[in-house]
C-alpha positions as CSV (number, residue, x, y, z in Angstrom):
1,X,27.0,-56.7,-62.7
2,X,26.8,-59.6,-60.8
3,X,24.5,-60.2,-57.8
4,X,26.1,-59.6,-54.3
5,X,24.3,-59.9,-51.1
6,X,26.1,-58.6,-48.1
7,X,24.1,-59.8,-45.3
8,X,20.4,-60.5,-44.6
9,X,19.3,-57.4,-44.9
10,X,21.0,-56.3,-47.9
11,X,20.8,-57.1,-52.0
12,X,22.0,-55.7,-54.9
13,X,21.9,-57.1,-58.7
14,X,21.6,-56.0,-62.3
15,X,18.3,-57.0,-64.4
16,X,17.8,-56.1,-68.0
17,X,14.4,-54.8,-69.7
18,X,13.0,-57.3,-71.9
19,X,11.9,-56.5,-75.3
20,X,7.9,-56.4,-73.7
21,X,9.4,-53.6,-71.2
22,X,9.4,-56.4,-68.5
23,X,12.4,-57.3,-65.5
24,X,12.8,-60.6,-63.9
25,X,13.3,-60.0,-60.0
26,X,16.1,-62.6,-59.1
27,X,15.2,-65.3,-57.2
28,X,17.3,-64.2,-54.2
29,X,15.2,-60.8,-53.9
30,X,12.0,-62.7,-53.9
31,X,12.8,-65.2,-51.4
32,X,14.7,-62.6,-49.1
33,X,11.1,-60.5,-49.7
34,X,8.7,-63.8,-49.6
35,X,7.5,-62.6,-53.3
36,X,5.5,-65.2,-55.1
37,X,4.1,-65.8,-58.7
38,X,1.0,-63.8,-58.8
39,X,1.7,-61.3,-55.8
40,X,0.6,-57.4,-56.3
41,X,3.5,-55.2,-56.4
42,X,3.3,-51.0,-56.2
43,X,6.3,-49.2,-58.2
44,X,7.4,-45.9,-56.9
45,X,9.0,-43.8,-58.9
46,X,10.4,-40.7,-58.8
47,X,12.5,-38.6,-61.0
48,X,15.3,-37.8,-58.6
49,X,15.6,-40.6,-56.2
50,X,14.7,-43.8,-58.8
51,X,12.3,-46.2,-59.1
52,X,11.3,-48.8,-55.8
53,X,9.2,-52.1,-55.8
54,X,6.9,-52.9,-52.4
55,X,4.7,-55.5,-51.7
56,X,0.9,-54.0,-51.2
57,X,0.9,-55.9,-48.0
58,X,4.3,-53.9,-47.0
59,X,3.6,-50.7,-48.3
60,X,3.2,-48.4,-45.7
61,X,-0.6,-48.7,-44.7
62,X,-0.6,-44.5,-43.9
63,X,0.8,-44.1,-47.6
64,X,-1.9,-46.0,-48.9
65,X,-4.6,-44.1,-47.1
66,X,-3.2,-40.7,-48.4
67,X,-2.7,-41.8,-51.9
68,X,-6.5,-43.4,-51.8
69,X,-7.8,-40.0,-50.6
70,X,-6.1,-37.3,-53.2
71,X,-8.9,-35.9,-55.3
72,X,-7.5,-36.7,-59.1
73,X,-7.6,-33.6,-61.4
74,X,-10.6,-31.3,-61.0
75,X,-12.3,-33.6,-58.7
76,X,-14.6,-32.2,-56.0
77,X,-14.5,-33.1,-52.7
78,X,-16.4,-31.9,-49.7
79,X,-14.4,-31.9,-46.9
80,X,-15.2,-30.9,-43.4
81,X,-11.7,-29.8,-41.2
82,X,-12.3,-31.5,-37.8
83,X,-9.9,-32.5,-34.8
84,X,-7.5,-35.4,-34.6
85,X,-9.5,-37.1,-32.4
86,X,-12.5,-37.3,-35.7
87,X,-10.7,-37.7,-38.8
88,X,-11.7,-39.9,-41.4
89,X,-10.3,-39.3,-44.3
90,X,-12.3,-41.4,-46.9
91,X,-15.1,-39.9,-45.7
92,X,-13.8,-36.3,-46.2
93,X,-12.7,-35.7,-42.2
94,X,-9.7,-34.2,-42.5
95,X,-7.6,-32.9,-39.2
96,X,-6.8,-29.3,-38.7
97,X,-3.2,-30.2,-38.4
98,X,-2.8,-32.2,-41.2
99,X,-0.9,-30.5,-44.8
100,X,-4.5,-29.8,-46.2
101,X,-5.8,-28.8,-42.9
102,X,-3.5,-26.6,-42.3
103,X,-3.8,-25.0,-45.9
104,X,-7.7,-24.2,-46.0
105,X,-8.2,-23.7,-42.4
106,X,-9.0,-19.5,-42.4
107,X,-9.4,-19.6,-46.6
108,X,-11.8,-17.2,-48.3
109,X,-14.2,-18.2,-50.9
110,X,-12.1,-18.8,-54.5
111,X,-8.5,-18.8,-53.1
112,X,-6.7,-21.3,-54.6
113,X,-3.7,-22.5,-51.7
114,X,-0.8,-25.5,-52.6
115,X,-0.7,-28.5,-50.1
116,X,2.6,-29.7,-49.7
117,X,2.9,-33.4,-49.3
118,X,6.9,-33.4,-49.4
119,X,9.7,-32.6,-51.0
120,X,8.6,-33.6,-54.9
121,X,4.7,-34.0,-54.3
122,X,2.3,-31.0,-54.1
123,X,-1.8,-30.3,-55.6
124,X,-3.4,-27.1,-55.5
125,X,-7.2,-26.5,-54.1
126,X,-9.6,-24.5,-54.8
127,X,-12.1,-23.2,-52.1
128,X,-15.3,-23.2,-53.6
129,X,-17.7,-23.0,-50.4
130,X,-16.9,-22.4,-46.5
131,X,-19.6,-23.5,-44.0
132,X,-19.8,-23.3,-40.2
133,X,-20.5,-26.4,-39.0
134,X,-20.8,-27.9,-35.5
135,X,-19.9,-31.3,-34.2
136,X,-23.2,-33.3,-34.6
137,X,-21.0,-36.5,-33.7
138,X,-21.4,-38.0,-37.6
139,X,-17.5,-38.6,-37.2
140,X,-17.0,-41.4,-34.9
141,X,-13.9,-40.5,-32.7
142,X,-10.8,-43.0,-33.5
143,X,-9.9,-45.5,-31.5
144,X,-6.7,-45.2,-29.4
């Protein structure tokens, strides 16, 4: 297949995997993306849909924060369910109306419920403690 670019916006071309597993990007897709020797790049890839390169700097900066704060297998977390107004995720804040929100909110000690993330992404949770807590203000609210 030969490259064909059919306006600014668009690109297509063929690449071949080299014998170390590696792809050249063509030069037209790294100057129409500003991709220079050395740059980070994320690969997505998903079963159904294919496999997608994106800048770090590009990548959607929400994605990044919920990627960053999924517990990997049979990590705990503490988490503390608060309003939108507090969240923080790194620091375990989640909102009440996010997909793991949502899921725990009401939850009895040792139910295990599935957060959805979308349509090929999911984890399951364990509840292993439920605590009343107050707002002592440790969240600081978000800015607006």
């Amino acid at each position: 297949m030969k490259s064909t670019r059919r306006d600014d916006r668009h690109y297509m071309s063929s690449v071949r995997v080299g014998p170390k597993g590696q792809i050249v990007i063509p030069k037209e897709a790294r100057e129409m993306f500003g991709i220079e020797p050395g740059d980070m790049l994320v690969l997505l890839a998903d079963k159904k849909r294919g496999i997608a390169l994106q800048t770090v700097e590009k990548l959607n900066p929400l994605l990044r924060q919920v990627f960053a704060g999924l517990p990997e297998d049979e990590e705990e977390m503490e988490i503390q369910i608060v309003s939108t107004v507090r969240i923080q995720p790194d620091a375990g804040f989640i909102s009440m109306e996010s997909p793991l929100g949502r899921a725990v909110l009401g939850k009895k000690v040792g139910q295990t419920v599935h957060i959805t993330v979308d349509d090929h992404y999911g984890y399951d949770v364990e509840i292993r403690a439920v605590e009343q807590a107050t707002d002592d203000g440790t969240a600081p609210l978000m800015p607006y």
